[in-house]
Chimera marker file (.cmm) of the C-alpha trace (Angstrom):
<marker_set name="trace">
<marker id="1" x="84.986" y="-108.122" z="12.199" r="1" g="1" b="0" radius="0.5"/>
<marker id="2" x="85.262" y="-104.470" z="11.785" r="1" g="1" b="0" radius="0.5"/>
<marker id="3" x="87.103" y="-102.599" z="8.882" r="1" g="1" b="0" radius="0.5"/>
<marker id="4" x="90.063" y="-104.158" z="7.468" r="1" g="1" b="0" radius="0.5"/>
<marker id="5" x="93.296" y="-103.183" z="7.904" r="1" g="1" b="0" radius="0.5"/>
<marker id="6" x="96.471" y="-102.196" z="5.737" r="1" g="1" b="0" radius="0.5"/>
<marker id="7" x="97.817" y="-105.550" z="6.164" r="1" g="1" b="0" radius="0.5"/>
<marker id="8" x="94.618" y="-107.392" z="4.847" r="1" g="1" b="0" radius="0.5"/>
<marker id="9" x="94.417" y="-105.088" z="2.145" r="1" g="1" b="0" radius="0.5"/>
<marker id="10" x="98.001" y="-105.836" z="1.165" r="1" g="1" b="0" radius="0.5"/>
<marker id="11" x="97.583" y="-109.574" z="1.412" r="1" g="1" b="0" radius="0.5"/>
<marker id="12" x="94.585" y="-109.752" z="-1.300" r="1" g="1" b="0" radius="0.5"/>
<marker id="13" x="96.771" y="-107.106" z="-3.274" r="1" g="1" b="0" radius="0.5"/>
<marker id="14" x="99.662" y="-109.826" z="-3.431" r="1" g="1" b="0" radius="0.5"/>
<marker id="15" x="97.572" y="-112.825" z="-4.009" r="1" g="1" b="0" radius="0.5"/>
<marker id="16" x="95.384" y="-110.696" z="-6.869" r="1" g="1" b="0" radius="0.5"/>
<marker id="17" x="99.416" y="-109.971" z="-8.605" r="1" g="1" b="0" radius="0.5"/>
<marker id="18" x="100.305" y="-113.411" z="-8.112" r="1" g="1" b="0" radius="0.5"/>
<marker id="19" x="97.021" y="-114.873" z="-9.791" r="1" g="1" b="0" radius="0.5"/>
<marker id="20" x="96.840" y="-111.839" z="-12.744" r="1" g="1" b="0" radius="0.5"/>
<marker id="21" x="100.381" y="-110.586" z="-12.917" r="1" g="1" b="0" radius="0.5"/>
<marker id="22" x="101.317" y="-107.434" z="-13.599" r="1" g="1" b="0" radius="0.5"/>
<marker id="23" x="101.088" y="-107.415" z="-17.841" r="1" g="1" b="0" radius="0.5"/>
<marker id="24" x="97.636" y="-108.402" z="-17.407" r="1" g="1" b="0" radius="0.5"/>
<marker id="25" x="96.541" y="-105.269" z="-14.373" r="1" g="1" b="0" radius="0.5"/>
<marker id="26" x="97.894" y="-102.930" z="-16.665" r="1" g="1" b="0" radius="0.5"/>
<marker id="27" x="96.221" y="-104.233" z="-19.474" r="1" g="1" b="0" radius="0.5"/>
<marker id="28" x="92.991" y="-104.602" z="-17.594" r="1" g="1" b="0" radius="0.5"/>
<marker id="29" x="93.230" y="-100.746" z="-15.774" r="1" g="1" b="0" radius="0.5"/>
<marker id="30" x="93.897" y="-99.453" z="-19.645" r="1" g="1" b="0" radius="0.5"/>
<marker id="31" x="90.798" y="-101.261" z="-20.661" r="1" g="1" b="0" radius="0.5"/>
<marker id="32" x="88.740" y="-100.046" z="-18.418" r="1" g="1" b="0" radius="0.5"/>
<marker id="33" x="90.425" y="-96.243" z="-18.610" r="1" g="1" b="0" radius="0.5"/>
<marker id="34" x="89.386" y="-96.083" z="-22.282" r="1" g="1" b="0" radius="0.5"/>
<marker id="35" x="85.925" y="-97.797" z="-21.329" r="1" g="1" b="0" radius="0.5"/>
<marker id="36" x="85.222" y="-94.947" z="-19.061" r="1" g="1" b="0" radius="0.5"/>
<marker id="37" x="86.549" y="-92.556" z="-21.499" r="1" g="1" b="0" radius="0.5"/>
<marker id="38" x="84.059" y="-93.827" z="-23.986" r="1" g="1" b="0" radius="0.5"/>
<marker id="39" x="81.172" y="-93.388" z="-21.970" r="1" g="1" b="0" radius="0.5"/>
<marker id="40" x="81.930" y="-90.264" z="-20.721" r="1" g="1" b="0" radius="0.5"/>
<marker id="41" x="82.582" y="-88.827" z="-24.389" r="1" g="1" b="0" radius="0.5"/>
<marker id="42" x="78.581" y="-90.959" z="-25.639" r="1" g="1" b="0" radius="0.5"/>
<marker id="43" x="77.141" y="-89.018" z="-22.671" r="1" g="1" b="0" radius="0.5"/>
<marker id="44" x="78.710" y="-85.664" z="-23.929" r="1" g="1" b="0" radius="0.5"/>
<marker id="45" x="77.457" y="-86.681" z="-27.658" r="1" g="1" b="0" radius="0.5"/>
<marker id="46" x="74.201" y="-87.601" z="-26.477" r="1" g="1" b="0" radius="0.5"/>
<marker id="47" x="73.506" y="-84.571" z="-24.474" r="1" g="1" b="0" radius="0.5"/>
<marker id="48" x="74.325" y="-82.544" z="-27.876" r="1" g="1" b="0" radius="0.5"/>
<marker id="49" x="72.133" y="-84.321" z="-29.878" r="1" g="1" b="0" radius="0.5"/>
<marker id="50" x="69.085" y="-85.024" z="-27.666" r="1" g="1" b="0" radius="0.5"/>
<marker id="51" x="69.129" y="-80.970" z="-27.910" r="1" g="1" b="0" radius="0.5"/>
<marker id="52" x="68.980" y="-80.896" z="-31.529" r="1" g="1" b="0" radius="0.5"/>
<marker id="53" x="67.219" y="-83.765" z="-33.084" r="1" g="1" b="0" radius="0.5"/>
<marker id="54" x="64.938" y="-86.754" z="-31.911" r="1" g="1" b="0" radius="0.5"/>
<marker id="55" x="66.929" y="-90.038" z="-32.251" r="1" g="1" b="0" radius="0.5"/>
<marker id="56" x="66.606" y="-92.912" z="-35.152" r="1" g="1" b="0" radius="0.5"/>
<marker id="57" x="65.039" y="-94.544" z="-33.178" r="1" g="1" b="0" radius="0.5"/>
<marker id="58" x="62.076" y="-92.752" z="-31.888" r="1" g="1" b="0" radius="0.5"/>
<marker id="59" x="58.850" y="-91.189" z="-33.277" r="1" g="1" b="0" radius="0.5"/>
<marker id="60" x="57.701" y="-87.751" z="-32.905" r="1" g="1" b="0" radius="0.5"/>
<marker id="61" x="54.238" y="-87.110" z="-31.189" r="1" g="1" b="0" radius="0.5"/>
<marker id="62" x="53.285" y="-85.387" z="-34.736" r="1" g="1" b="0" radius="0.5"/>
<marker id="63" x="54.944" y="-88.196" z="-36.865" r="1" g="1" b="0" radius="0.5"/>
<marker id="64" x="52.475" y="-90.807" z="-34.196" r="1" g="1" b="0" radius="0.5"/>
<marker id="65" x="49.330" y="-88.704" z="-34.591" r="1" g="1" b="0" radius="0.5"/>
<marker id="66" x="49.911" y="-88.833" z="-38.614" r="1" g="1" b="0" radius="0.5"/>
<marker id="67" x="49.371" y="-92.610" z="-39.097" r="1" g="1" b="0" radius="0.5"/>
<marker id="68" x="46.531" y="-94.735" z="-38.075" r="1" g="1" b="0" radius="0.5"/>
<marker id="69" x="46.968" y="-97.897" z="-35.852" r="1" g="1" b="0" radius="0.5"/>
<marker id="70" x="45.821" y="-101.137" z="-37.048" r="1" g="1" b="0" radius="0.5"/>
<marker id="71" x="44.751" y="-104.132" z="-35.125" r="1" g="1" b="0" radius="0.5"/>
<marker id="72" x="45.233" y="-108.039" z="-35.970" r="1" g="1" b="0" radius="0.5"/>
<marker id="73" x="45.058" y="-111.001" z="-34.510" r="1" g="1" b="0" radius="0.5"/>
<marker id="74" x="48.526" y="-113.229" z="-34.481" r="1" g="1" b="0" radius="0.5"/>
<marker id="75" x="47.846" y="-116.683" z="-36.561" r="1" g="1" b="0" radius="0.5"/>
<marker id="76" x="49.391" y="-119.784" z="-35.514" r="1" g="1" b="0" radius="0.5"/>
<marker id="77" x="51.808" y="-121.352" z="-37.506" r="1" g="1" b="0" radius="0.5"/>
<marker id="78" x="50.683" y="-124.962" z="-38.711" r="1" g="1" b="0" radius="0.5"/>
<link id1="1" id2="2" r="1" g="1" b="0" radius="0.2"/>
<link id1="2" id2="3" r="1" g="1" b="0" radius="0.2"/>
<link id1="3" id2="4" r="1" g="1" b="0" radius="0.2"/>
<link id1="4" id2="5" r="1" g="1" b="0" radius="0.2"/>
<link id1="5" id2="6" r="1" g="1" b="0" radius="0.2"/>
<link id1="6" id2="7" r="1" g="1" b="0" radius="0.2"/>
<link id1="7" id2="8" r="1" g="1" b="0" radius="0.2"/>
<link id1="8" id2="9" r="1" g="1" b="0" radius="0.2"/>
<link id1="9" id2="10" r="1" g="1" b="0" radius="0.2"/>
<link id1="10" id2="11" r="1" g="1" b="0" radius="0.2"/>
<link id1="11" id2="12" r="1" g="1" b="0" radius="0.2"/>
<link id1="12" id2="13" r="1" g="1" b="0" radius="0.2"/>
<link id1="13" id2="14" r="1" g="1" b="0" radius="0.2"/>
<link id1="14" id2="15" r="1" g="1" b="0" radius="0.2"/>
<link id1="15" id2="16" r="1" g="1" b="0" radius="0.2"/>
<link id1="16" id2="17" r="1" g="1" b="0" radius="0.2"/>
<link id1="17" id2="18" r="1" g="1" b="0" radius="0.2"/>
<link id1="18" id2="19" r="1" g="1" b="0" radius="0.2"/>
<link id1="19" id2="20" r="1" g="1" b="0" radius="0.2"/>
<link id1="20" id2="21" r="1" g="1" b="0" radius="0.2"/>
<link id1="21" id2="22" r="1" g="1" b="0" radius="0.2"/>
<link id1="22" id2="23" r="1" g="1" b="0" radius="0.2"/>
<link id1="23" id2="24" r="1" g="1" b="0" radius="0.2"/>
<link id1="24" id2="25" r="1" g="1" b="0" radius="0.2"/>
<link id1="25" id2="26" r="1" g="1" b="0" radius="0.2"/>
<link id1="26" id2="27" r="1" g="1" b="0" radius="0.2"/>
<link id1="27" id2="28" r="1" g="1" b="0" radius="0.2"/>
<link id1="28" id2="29" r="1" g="1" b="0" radius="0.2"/>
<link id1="29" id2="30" r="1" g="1" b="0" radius="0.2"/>
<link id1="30" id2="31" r="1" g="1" b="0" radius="0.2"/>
<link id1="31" id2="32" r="1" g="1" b="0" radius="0.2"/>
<link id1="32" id2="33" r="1" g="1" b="0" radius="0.2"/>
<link id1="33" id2="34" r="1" g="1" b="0" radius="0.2"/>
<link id1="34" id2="35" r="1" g="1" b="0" radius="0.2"/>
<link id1="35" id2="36" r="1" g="1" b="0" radius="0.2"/>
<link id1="36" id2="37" r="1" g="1" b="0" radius="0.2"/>
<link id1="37" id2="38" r="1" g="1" b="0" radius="0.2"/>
<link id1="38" id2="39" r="1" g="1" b="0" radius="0.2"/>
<link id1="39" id2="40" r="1" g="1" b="0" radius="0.2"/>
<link id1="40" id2="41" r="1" g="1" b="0" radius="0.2"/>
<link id1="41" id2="42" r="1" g="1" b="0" radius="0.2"/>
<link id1="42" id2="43" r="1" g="1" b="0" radius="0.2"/>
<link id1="43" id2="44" r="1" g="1" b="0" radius="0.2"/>
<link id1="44" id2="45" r="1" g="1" b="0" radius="0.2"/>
<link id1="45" id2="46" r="1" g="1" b="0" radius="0.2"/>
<link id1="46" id2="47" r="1" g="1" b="0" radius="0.2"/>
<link id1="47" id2="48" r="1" g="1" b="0" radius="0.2"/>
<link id1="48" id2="49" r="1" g="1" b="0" radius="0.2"/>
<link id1="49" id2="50" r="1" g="1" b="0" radius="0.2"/>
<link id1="50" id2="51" r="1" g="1" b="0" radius="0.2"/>
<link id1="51" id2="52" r="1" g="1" b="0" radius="0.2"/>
<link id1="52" id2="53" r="1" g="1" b="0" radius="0.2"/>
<link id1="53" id2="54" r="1" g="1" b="0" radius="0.2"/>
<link id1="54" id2="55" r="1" g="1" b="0" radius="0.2"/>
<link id1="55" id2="56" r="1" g="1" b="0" radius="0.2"/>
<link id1="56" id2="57" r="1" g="1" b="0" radius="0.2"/>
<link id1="57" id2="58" r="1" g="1" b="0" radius="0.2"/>
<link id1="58" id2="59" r="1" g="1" b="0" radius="0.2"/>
<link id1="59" id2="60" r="1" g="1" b="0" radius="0.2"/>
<link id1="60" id2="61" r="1" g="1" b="0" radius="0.2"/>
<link id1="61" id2="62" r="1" g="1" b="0" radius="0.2"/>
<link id1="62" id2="63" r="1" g="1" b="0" radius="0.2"/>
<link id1="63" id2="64" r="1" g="1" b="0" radius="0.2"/>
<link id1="64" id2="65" r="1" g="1" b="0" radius="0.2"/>
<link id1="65" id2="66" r="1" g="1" b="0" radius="0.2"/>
<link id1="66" id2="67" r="1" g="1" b="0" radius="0.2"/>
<link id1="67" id2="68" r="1" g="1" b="0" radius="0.2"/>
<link id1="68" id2="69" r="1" g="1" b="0" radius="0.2"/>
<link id1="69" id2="70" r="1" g="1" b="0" radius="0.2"/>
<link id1="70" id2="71" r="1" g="1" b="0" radius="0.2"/>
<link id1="71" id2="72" r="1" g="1" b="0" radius="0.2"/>
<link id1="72" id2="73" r="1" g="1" b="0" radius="0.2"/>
<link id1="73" id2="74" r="1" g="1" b="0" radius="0.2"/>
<link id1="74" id2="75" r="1" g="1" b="0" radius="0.2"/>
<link id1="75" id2="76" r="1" g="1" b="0" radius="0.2"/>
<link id1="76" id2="77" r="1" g="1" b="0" radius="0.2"/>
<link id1="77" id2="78" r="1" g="1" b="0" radius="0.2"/>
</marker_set>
């Protein structure tokens, strides 16, 4: 119940080929080359920026000190 060995690995090699094919693994590894890609390149570009400028998204703590915060009360719809 160990580790497997080269001939289990083998056998779920052949039956993954015989249930994907080969077009579709090499279409599949590609995909998920240029996936990795991809994120490696956003993590690159989002090390640069977070450096220079604060996202779209977020506020500054000087831009969230500027303007007041205002309290209601959520009305049901009827």
């Amino acid at each position: 119940m160990g580790s497997f060995s080269i001939w289990h690995w083998l056998i779920v090699l052949l039956i993954v080929v015989m249930i994907f094919g080969t077009k579709k693994l090499k279409n599949m590894g590609s995909d998920l080359g240029a996936a990795v890609k991809g994120f490696k390149d956003g993590m690159k570009d989002g090390a640069a920026g977070a450096d220079s400028q604060p996202a779209a998204g977020q506020v500054t703590n000087a831009a969230a000190a500027d303007k007041e915060t205002i309290d209601v009360q959520a009305k049901e719809k009827s």
